[in-house]
N, C-alpha and C positions, 0 to 999 in steps of 0.2 A: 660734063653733064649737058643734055642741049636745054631748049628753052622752059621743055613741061617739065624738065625733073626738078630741076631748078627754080618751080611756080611749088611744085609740089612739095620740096624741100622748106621754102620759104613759109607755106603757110602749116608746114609740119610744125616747125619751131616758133609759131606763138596758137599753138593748140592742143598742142601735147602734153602742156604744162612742165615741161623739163626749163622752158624758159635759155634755151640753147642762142645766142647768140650768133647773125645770121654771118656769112662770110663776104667777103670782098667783093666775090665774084654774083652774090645773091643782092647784095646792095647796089653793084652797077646795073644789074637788071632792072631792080625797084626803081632806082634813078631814073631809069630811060624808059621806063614802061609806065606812063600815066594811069593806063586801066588798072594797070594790077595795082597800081598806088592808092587808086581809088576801092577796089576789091579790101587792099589792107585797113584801109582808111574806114570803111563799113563796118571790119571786122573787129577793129581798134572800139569804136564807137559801142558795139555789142557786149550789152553788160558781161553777159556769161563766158567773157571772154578777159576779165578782169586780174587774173590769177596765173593770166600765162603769158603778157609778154614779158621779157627781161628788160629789162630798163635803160638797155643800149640802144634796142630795136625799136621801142616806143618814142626814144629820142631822134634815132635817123628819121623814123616815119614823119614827124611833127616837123623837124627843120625843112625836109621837103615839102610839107604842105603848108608852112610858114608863107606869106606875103612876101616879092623879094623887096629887100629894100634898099632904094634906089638913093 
């Protein structure tokens, strides 16, 4: 997949409500793309948006925008 499918995949699977757990290759993206972290991180935040992450994907998200600690 190149970069948009893969944007498009990611925010398919916490909106769709299937609550789909994201892949390896969609978490190295999130990893190294701050904007989109930031995008998920909006969307995370958006009440009506309560009902569809899966609870793997809520937790990647969080440990990335965690403080590092040094």
């Amino acid at each position: 997949m190149n970069q948009k499918q893969l944007e498009n995949s990611i925010f398919e699977a916490v909106s769709d409500g299937i609550e789909r757990v994201w892949t390896i290759e969609e978490k190295q993206l999130i990893q190294n793309d701050s904007e989109l972290q930031n995008q998920l991180g909006q969307w995370l935040n958006n009440s009506l948006s309560d009902t569809c992450w899966h609870p793997a994907n809520y937790k990647t998200l969080q440990d990335l925008s965690a403080p590092s600690k040094l």
